[in-house]
FITIDO-346323 format. One line per 2 residues: number of its first residue (from 1); for each residue x, y, z of C-alpha. Coordinates in Angstrom, 3 decimals, padded with zeros to 6 digits. Example, Ala and Ser with C-alpha at 12.3 -4.5 7.8 and 13.67 -1.06 7.14 Angstrom:
<loses>
1 = 012.300:-004.500:007.800 ~ 013.670:-001.060:007.140
</loses>
This chain:
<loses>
1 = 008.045:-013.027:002.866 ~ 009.225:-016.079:004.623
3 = 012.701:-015.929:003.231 ~ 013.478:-012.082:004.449
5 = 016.251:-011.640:006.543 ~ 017.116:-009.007:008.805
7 = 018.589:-005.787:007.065 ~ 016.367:-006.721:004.388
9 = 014.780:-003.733:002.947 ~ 011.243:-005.426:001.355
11 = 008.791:-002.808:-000.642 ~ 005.349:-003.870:-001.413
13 = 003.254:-002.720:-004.275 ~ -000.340:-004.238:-003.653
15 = -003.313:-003.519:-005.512 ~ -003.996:-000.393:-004.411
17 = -006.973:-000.213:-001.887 ~ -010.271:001.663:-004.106
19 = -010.667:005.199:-004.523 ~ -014.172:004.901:-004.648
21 = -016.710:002.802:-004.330 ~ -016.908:002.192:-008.526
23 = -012.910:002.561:-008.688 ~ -011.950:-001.293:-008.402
25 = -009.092:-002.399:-010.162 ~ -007.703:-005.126:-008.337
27 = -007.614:-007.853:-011.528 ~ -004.071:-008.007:-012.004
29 = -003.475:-010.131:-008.979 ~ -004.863:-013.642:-008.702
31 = -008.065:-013.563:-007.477 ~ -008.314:-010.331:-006.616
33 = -007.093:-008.583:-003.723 ~ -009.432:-007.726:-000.880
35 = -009.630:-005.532:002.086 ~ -008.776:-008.904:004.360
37 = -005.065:-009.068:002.458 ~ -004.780:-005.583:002.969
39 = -005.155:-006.148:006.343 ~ -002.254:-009.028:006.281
41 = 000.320:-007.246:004.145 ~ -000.148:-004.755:007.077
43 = 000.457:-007.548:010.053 ~ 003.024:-008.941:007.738
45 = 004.843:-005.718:007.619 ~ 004.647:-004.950:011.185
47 = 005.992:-008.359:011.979 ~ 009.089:-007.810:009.813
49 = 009.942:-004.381:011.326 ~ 010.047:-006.051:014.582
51 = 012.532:-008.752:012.857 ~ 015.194:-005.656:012.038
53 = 013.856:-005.830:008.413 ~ 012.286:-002.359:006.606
55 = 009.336:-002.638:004.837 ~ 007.681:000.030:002.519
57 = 004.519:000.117:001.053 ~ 002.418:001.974:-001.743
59 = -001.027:002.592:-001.239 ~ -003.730:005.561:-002.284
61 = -003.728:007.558:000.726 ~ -007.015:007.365:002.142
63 = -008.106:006.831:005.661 ~ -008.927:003.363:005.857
65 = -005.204:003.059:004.283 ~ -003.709:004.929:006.579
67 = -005.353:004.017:009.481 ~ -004.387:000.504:008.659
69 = -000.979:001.643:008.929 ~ -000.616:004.027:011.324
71 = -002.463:001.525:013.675 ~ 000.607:-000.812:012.431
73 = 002.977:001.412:013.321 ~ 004.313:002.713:009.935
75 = 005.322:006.456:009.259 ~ 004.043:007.647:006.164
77 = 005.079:009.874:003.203 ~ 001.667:011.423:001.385
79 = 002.354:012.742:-001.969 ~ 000.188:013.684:-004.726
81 = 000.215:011.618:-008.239 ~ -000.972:011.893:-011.884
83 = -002.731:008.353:-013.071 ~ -002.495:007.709:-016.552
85 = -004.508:004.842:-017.497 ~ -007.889:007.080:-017.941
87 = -008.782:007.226:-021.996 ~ -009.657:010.881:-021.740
89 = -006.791:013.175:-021.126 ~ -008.695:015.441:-019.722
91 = -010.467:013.955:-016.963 ~ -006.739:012.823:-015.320
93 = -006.492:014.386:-011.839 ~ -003.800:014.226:-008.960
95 = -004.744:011.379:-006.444 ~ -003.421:010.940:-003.098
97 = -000.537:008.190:-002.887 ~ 001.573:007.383:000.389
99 = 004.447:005.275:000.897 ~ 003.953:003.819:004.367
101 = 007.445:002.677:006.352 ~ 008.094:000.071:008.486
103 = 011.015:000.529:010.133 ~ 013.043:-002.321:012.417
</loses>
């Protein structure tokens, strides 16, 4: 983040913040990612836009998510999404998904 310029255009794909209390899949990043990085991805983000540089970011949309970033200023795009990774086919349901946009 520290070598962004302006007219940068940065997109973030975090661990996604947990659909449910049960749904945690934040392994694939080094020691986890909690709701206290969320939190600075979001300042992060906010501080860029007011640099001139765009940030996006993917997220589940859920309210903590996007009160995180509304509160930061983003306008968001909610869409709905089909998840793949469960082993029965037939449990797989659309979940909410937002890109959040930080603009300069």
């Amino acid at each position: 983040m520290r070598q962004i310029k302006k007219g940068d255009v940065v997109y973030c794909d975090p661990p996604y913040a947990p659909l449910s209390n049960t749904a945690y899949f934040t392994g694939y990043a080094s020691g986890g990612f909690n709701w206290e990085q969320q939190i600075e991805l979001a300042e992060w983000a906010r501080k860029l836009s007011g640099q001139g540089i765009k940030v996006v970011i993917s997220n589940h949309n859920i309210k903590s998510i996007t009160d995180l970033y509304k509160n930061g200023g983003a306008a968001m795009e909610q869409f709905k999404v089909t998840r793949t990774i469960s082993c029965l086919a037939n449990n797989r349901v659309k979940v909410g998904e937002l890109l959040a946009v930080f603009q300069p």
